[in-house]
Structures are given as C-alpha cells and as structure tokens.
N, C-alpha and C positions, 0 to 999 in steps of 0.2 A: 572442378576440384574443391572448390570452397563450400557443394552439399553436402553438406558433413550426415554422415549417420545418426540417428536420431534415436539408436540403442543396439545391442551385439547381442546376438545370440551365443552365449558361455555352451560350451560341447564339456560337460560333464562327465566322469567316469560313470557307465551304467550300474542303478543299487538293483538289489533284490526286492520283491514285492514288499516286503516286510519296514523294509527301510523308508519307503517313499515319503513325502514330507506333504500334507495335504495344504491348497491353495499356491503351490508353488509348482513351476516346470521341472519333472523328474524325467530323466534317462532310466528305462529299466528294461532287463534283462527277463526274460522269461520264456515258455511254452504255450502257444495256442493248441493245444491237447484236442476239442471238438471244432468240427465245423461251425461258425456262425451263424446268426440268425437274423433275420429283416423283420422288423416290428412298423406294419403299415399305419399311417394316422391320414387320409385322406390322399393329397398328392404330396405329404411329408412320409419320411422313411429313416428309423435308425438301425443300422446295423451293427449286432454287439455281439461279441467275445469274452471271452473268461483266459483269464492269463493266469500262469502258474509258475512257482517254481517252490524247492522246499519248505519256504519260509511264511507264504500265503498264496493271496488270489487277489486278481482285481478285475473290476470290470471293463471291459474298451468298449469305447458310444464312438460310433462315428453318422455323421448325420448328412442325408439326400447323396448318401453313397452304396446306394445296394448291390451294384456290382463288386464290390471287395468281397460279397461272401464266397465267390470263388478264385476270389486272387491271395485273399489275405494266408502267411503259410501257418497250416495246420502240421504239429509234429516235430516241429525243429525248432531251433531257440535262435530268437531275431533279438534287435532291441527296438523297444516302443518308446517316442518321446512325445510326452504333451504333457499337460494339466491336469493335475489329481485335483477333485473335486469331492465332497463328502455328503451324500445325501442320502437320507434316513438310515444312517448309521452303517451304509455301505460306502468304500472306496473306489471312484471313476477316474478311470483316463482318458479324456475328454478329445476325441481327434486327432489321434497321435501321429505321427509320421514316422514309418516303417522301414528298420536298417537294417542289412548284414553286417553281422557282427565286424568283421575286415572291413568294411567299407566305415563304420562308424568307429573305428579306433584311429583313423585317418584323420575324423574332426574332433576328436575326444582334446582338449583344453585348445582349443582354437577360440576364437574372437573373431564369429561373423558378423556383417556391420548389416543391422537393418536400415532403411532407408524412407521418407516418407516417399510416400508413391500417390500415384493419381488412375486413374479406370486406364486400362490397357498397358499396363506400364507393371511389370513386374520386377518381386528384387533381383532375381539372378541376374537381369536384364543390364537391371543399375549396375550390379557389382560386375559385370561384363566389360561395361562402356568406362566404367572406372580404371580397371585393371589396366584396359589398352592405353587411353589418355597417360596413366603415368606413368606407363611402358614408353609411348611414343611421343609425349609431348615436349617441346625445348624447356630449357631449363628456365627458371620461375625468377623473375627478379628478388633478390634479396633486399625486403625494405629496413629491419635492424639491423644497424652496425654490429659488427665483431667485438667492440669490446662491450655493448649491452650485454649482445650472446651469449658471451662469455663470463659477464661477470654474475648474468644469472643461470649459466649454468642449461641455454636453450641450446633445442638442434635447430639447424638449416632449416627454410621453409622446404626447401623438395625433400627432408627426413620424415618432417612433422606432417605432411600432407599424405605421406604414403605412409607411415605411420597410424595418423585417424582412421585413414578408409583399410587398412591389412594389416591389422599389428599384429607381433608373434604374439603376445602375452600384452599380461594389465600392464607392466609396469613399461613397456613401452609404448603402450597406449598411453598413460598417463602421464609420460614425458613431453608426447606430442600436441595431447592437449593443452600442457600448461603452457606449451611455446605459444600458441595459436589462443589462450583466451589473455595472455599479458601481451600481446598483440593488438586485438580487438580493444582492450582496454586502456594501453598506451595511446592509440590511436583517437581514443575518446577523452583522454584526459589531458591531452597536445591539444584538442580542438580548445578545451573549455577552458584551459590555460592561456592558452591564447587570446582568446574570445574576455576570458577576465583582465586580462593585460592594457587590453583597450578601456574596456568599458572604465575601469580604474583609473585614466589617465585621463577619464572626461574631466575637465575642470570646472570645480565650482563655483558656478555663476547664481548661488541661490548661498552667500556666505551666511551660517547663523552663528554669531559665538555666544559664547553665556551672556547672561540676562541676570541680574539681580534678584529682579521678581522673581523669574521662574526656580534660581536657585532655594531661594527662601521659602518658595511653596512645597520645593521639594521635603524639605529639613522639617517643614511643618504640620505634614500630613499626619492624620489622627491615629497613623501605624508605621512603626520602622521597617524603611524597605528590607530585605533580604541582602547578606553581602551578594546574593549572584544578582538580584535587583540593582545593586549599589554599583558593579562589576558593568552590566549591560549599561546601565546609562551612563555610565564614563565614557561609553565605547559608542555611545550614540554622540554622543556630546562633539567626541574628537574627530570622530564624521562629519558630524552640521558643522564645523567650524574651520577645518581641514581645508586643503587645495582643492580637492577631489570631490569629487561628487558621492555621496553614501548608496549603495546598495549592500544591503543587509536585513537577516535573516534573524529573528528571533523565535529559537524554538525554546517552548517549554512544557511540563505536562499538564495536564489540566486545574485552573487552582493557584498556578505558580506565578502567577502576578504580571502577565504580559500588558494588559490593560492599561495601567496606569501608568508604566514606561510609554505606551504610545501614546496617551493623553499630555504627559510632562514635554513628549516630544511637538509636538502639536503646538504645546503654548510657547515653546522658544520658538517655533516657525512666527507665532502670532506677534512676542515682542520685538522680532528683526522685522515686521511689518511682512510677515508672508502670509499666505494661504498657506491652509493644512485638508489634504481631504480623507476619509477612511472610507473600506469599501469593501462589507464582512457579506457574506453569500446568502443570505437569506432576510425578510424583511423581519422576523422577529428577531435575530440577534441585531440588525439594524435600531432598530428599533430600541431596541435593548441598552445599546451602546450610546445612544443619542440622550436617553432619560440618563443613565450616569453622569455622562458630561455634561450635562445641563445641572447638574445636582455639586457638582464638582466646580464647576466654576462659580455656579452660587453662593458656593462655600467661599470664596475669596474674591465675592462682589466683581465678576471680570462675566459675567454675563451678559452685560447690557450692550459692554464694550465688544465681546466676539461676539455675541451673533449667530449660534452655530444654527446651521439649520438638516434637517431631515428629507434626503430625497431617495424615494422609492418608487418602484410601478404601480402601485396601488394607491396613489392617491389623485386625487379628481384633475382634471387638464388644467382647471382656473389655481390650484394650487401647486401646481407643476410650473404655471406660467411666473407666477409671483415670487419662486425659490429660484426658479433659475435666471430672473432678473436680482434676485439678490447678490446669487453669484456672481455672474456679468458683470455688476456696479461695484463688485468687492466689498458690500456691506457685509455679505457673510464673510466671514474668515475661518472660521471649523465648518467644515461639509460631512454629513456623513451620511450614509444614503448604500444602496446595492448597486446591479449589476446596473441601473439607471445614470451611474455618473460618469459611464464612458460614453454615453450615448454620444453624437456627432454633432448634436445642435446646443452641448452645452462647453460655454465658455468661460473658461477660468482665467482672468486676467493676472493676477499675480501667484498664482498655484507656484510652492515651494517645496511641501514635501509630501507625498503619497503615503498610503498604507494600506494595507490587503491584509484583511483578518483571517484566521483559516486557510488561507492562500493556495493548498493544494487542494480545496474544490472550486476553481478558477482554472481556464482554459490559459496557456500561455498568451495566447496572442488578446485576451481579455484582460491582464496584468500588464501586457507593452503596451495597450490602447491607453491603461489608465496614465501611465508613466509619461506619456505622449503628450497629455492634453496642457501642460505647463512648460516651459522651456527649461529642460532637463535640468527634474527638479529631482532629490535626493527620494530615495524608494526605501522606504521600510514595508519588513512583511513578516505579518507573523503565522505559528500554527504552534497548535496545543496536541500535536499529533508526532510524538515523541519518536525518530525516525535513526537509525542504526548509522552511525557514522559513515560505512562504507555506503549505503543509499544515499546520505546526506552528499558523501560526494561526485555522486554523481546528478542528484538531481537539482543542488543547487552551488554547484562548482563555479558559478561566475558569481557567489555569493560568497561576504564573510558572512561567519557562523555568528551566533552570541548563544548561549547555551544557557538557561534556567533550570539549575537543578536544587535548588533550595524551596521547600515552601516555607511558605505562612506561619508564625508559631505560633496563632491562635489555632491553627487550623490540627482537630485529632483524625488521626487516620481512620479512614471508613471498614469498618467490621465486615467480613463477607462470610459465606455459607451455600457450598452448593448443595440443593436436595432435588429431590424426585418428585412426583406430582403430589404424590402420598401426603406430603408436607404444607401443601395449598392452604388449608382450612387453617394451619398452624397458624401458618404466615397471615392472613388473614384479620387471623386473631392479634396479633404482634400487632399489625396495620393500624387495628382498633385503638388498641394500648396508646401504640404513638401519637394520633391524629385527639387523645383524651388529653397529654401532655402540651397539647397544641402544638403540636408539629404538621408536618403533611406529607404527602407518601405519592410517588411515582409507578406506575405501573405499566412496563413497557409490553408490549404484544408486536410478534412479524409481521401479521397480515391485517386489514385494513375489513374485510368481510370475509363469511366462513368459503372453505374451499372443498369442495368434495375429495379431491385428488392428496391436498396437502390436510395433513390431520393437527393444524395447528392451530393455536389460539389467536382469536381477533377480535378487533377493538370494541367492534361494535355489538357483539356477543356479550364478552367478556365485561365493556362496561354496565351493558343494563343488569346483569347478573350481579353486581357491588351497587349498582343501583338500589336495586329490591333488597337488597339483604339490607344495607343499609337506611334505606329508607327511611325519613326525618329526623335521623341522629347524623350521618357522616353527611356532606355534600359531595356526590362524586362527579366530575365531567370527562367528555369524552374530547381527542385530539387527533387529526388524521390527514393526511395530502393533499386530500379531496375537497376539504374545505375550503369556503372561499374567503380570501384573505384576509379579508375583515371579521369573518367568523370565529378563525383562526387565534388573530389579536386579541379580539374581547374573552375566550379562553383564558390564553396567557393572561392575560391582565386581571381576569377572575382570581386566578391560581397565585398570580403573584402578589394580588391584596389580601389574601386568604380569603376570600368567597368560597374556594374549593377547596376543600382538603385530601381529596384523593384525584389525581390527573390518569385517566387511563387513557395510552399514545402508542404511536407507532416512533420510531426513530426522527422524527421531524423534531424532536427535542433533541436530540443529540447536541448539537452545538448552538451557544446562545441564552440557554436557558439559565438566568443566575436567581434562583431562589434561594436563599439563606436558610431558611425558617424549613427548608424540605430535610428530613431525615432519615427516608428509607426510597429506596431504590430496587424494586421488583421486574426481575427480567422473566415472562415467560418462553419457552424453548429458546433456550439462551445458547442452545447447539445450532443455531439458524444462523447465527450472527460472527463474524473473525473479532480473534479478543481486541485486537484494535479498540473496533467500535464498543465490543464491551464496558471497554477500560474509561471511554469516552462515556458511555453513559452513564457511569459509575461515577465518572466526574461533576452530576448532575446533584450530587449529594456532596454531604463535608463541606457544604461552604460558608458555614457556621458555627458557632463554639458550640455546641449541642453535637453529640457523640451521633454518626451515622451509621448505616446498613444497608448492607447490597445484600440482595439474595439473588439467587443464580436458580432457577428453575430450570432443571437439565428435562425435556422431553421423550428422551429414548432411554433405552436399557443400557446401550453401549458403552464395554472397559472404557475405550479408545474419547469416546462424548466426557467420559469424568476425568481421565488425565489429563483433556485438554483445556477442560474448565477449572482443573484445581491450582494451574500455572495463575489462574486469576484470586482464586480462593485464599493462596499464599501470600501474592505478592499485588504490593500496592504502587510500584513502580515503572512509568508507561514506560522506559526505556528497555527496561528487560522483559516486559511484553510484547512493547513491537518487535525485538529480535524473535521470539517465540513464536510471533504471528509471521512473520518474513519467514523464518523456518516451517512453520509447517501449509501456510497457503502462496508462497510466492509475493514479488513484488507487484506481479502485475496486480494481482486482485486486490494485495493490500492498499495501495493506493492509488490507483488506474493510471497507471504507469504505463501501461500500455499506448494510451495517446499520447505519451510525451517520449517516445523513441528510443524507450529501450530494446525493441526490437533492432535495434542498431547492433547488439550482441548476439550473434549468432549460437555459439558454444560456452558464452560465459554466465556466472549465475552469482551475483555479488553477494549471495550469502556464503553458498560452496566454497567460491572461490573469494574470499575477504583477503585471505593472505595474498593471492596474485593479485588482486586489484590494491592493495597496501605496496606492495613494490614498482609497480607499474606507474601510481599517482606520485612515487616518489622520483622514479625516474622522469617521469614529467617535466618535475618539476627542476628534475635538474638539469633538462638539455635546454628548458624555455629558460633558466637562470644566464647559463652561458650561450645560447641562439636563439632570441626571443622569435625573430622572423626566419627558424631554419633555414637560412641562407648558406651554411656551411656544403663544401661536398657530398661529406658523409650521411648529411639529413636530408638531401634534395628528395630521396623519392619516400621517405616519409613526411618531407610535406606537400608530397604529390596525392597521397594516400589519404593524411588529414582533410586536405580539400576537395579531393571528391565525396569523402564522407558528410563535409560538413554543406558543402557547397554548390552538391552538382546540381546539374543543369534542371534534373529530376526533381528536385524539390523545392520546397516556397522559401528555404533559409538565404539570408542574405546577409556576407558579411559584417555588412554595416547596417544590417537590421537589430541588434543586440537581442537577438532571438536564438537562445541554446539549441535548443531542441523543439 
C-alpha cells in the first residue's frame, strides 16, 4: 500500500482536431475516413492514419504495429488519446490508444494512478492487486494522534491510502497526499529532534571561555567584522564556553567572511591550551587556508607559538612522518590539512575543536570520523553553499544554524551579462582591457578535452587558442583534474603571484580559490552547469575593491537556457539562487543528497511541499517539548515508526552513533 503512484493519468474531455495543444497528451474526437497504410523500413513498420473532423486533420503514427490496419475503425468517430507532436510543420498523434466514445466518458475526469513497474509486471496488474488489498485488507494501524489530525486538518491513514492509489478528483487526491507527506516528514523530524536532544546534552569536556588575547585580536583586525560576523561569533563564543558541547553550522555565501570566524575560533581553542584542526576538500583550498593562517598569525607574532602545520596526501612520506609527530607531541596546535587528517594512524593528543570547510562535499561518516579523533571535542562546519531553510532542516537538523547574510563593505557587487557565442571575440577583448589595468581574468570551460558527441568547449582547446592569440603580451595557463597535484599547485601559485593573467579551468577552482587582484569571470556553456555552482564560481571574482565581471556564455539557442541564466544575470544573492536551483533541478542533484537519505521521503519534495514540512518540524517540536522519549500512550507507535526509520536492523545507523543520516 505504501507504492504510491508515481503519476495519474487525467481522462480529459475529448477536443476537436483543431484544438489539440502540441507536446502535450490530447484526448480527441474524430473520423478515420480511409483505410490505413503500413510504411516498411526494414524489420521496423509505422502504420498511419489521417483523422478528421470539421475543424482539421492530423496524422496517427503508430509504430511495429501493422496489424491495426485492419482493426483500426474506418468511418465512425472513436476517440484517439496520445501525444501531439509537430514535425515539419505537420501535426502527429503519436501512439494513441483507441476508445468508444461510452466507454471513454466512463474515464473522462478520472485520476488513473500510474505506477513504476519492472519487465513483466504491468499497470492494470498493479492497480488490480491494489484495489483487492484495500478492499480486503485489516485496518492499518493509526500512528498520528487525533488531536494532530485534527488540528491539521488530515484524513485517517486507511482515507489517505485509498485516496492516493483511487481518488475521485484532485482535490482529494491532494488531501491525501498532504496527510501522507506531513507524515513522512513528522516522522523525520521526531528522529532528528530527538537525535539533536542527545547530542546537545553531551557535556563539555573541551571548556573554552574568552581569552583576552584573542578578544583584542578580534577588535583589532585591519577590517570591521559584519554585525552578521559580530552576531556568529557571540554565538560561537557561548558554545566554546557553555556546558554543552558546540555543534554548529555556519552558512554563508560566498565572500561573506566565514574564514576568519573559524580562525578567531581556532585561536581561543589555542589560548584554553587546546588543539584546533580544519579540514577543507581539496589540497588547494587546503593549502590556501594554511598560507592565510600562517600570514594571520604573523600578524600578531603568535606564529612561533602555534605552530600550525599542513597535512595533505600529497606530500612525500618523510614529511607526512615529521607533521604527524608534530601532532602526536602537540607541538602543533592549528592542523590544517584534507581528507588525510582522519586517517587512523594520526593522533591528536589534545584535539578541542574541529572544522570542515565546504562540509557538504564530505561524506557523513568522513565528518564523524574527524569528530572522533579527540575526546568529544566541539564541531564547527562551514559552507558557502547558501541552502534554503526548509533543506537546511533537514540536512543539518541535529545542527544549530548561524546564518551569514551581510558582506564585506569594501566588497562592490560583481557586474553580470549573459550573451551568445557571437559575443566571444567581445569578451575577449574586454579580457585584454582588464588583464592592461592589471587585473586577471578567469576562464571557466565544462570539459577537460574536445568531445565529438558533446559540442562543447575545453580546456585544452580553448586554452592554446588565448594562447596564440595572445602570445608575448597576456600570459595565459591552463588548469584541469587530470593534473598531477603538484602541477596543479605551481598553476595556482603562478595565478596567485600574478605570473598568469589569464587561468583557463575547469571547475577545480570552484571552491578555494582566493584571488583578490582577479576581475573578470568567464563561463563558457554556462547552460552545462546548476546556477548553484554558477553562483559559486562567480564567487571567484569580487574579492577586491576593484569593480568585477561575470560573463555568462549561454551555448544553445534555447528560450528556457536564457530565463534560467538571467535568474543569475539579475541577482547577486546565493540564497535566492539556491531556492531557484532546488526548484528547477531538485535537491538531489543540487547537492547530492541523494547519499545522505533523502530517499527516506517517499512522496514528499521539500521544495513542493515547504509549507508541510513548516508544520510538521513545528509539531516536532512540540511533542519532543512535552515527550522528549515518546513514552506517552498516545505516541507509542510513532515512536515505533520513528525507530524503525531511524534504526532498523537494515542499516548502519546507530543510535548512539551521532549519525543523522
């Protein structure tokens, strides 16, 4: 009962030929007038017809079906339903499936339920075995209470179940559904409530309270933090010094100053005499973060004293051995390194407080590993990957929030412009302009080498091409996947002393990349890419008082390619871009969410549905207020339901694993 249909087929009044609506399913009415014809292509065969009635004509394709030329009826008026299609300036109905007139006014506004299926398994079969089961099956245990139901306004689970699979109409279809996804969603926001209740009550065995130093380095920095800066670090603060153990979440967009909250955090770890480790997905933004801090503490002679050191997979064994003795003796005290610092053979004798940069390109159980390696030490994590509230609560619900919405007020908002190819040589030329001002100029491409199949631009093309043209005036270098690490580096570090003035890359700059002095930001086939990462690599510019520029190279002809590139064109704010990008590609692909269990929703879709899932986290919140351990009556068998969800036997989750999802 819980395979829910996966779309309804709407039974339509039949229109007249004239009416039909092309790329959509029409019901229509008409006369097959002649016999049919079979047009042979080897062991393929389409059989076609000419439909008529006052108004026009259209053609019917049906395809490796030659026997309908003598079944199909000739002379009387049926109705034809399928797919108008429009090719060279004639109109097709693609396959139609053939009704008497009385027999299709039988389905005419009905809500058939389509079904996923597998080889041998058809739908009438499904809706067969359906029907019987909720004809003959006992009645379904009721897991929300009466007065939820009520006060939102749900039907019974055995309404909403035979409801989804046979509604009369939409609107008790749509009754049924919202019973059944504030359900799913209850049910997941009980676990994580739950799940945050504990982890919140760990107690703080890693106390940091304010520090003098570190307060006064705050106050003294060579720029006024942001009130939302000024806002997050209170709220860090009251963490590190609290009963509790901190786990938290700092989102902001790109730009918005998360960096040096986690470094001011880092150095009250270092004045309570703790370890601090950081641990960003990649070895150049690693790398990247380690040259700041080292520049940042120079700044206030505490260099000698921390110690920070760099550990990555790229560097030689004899220097892997001598960091990670530094670690072990707690000479280091800032660690900052990749996915190397969870490894199993490194030990962190006094590790106090974590941080994970970018955090959602990080596997869950690669985030608990790092949290692990110190005796439950407080977790900070950041991302510049600006994420829609309702997402936010679900994918980091055992997290408080801190929210970065202020930038920089040196910082001028970056210029954009989407054009067509046409516009290349322009740009080009602009490129020249900027890189004379001594600026530098980024040039992004999808693909990495040319592709016969995909007709897009790449790197390795596209750079010797700015090569030649520029030749002993611009210096241009190439950046790409495939390189090997160290190749990679000396790039970057070209780019970032000015050696290069034009970078042409693939997305391996997207996060990490802090150049000041870059001013222009070249996307080509920027319709290959979800404005997410757009937005992201648009964050690659503006990081300097010098006015920037994105250009947006749209590759195709397509209405549908420019309205969804001018949502970037417009607006310079990642928050109402990720909602735009969650609307029109989903969560999963926006953020691969997919391995982090949102599959656990069957019929629900937290964009769709924000408003149920707004209700649902607030009921949450109010049975876990008054029955933290649903120990009550009335909650027993949804916290039967919670904990098989969260808990069965089926999967790796362990309550006291502190593992969400």
């Amino acid at each position: 009962m819980r395979w829910y249909p996966r779309d309804y087929e709407a039974y339509e009044p039949p229109v007249s030929c004239g009416e039909v609506k092309v790329w959509e399913k029409n019901a229509v009415f008409g006369i097959i007038r002649q016999k049919p014809s079979v047009r042979r292509f080897g062991n393929n065969s389409i059989t076609m017809a000419r439909l008529s009635d006052p108004t026009g004509e259209l053609q019917l394709n049906w395809f490796h079906m030659p026997y309908l030329r003598n079944t199909l009826p000739v002379g009387r008026g049926c109705v034809f339903r399928g797919m108008v299609i429009e090719k060279n300036g004639r109109r097709i109905l693609q396959h139609p499936q053939v009704y008497e007139p009385q027999a299709y006014e039988k389905l005419t506004n009905r809500l058939l339920p389509v079904y996923p299926l597998t080889e041998g398994l058809s739908g009438n079969t499904v809706r067969r075995i359906l029907q019987q089961i909720l004809e003959e099956c006992p009645a379904i245990p009721e897991i929300l209470p009466r007065q939820i139901r009520d006060k939102e306004e749900l039907p019974d689970i055995q309404q909403a179940l035979q409801s989804i699979h046979f509604p009369q109409d939409r609107r008790e279809w749509e009754r049924a559904k919202n019973r059944l996804v504030f359900e799913e969603f209850l049910l997941f926001q009980l676990g994580v409530a739950g799940l945050r209740l504990r982890l919140h009550q760990e107690m703080n065995t890693c106390p940091m309270p304010k520090t003098e130093r570190t307060e006064s380095i705050a106050k003294r920095l060579p720029f006024r933090l942001t009130d939302s800066q000024q806002q997050v670090l209170q709220e860090i603060g009251q963490d590190l010094g609290g009963p509790y153990s901190m786990r938290r979440l700092i989102q902001g967009d790109v730009g918005s100053g998360k960096t040096i909250l986690a470094f001011l955090s880092m150095l009250r770890a270092f004045e309570n005499g703790y370890q601090s480790a950081l641990m960003a997905p990649t070895d150049v933004l690693a790398t990247q973060h380690y040259g700041t801090l080292c520049r940042f503490l120079e700044e206030y002679d505490l260099l000698e004293a921390v110690r920070p050191v760099l550990r990555k997979g790229s560097l030689t064994q004899k220097e892997k051995r001598e960091i990670d003795r530094q670690i072990a003796s707690g000479e280091a005290r800032m660690i900052l390194g990749t996915h190397a610092l969870i490894q199993e053979d490194l030990s962190y004798p006094e590790l106090g407080l974590v941080i994970t940069d970018e955090q959602h390109r990080f596997g869950v159980r690669q985030r608990k590993q790092f949290s692990e390696k110190g005796t439950a030490p407080h977790v900070l994590v950041m991302s510049a990957t600006p994420i829609p509230r309702t997402l936010a609560m679900i994918l980091y619900g055992d997290l408080d929030l801190s929210v970065l919405r202020d930038m920089p007020a040196h910082r001028l908002p970056v210029k954009n412009c989407v054009v067509n190819e046409q516009y290349r040589e322009a740009a080009w030329r602009f490129m020249e302009k900027e890189t004379a001002l001594g600026h530098q100029v980024y040039v992004v491409c999808p693909m990495i080498d040319p592709d016969e199949e995909l007709p897009c631009e790449n790197v390795l093309d596209y750079g010797a091409r700015l090569q030649e043209r520029f030749r002993g005036r611009i210096s241009v270098g190439i950046l790409h996947g495939k390189m090997k690490p160290e190749e990679k580096q000396q790039i970057m570090q070209d780019f970032a002393k000015g050696k290069l003035r034009i970078l042409v890359s693939t997305t391996v700059i997207e996060v990490g990349i802090d150049v000041p002095n870059a001013t222009v930001m070249m996307i080509e086939n920027a319709e290959r890419f979800g404005l997410a990462q757009l937005h992201q690599l648009r964050g690659r510019v503006g990081r300097g008082s010098a006015q920037s520029y994105c250009i947006f190279v749209q590759g195709n002809d397509r209405p549908e390619t420019r309205d969804r590139l001018e949502i970037l064109n417009h607006s310079n704010d990642g928050f109402y871009i990720a909602e735009q990008d969650l609307k029109l590609r989903g969560p999963g692909d926006l953020f691969g969410i997919r391995q982090s269990g949102l599959a656990l929703f069957s019929l629900g879709d937290i964009y769709r549905d924000a408003d149920v899932l707004e209700r649902a986290d607030a009921c949450a919140k109010e049975i876990i207020k008054e029955d933290p351990e649903l120990e009550s009556e009335e909650h027993l068998l949804l916290k039967q339901a919670v904990t098989a969800l969260f808990y069965s036997q089926n999967d790796s989750i362990s309550p006291d694993s502190g593992e969400v999802i």
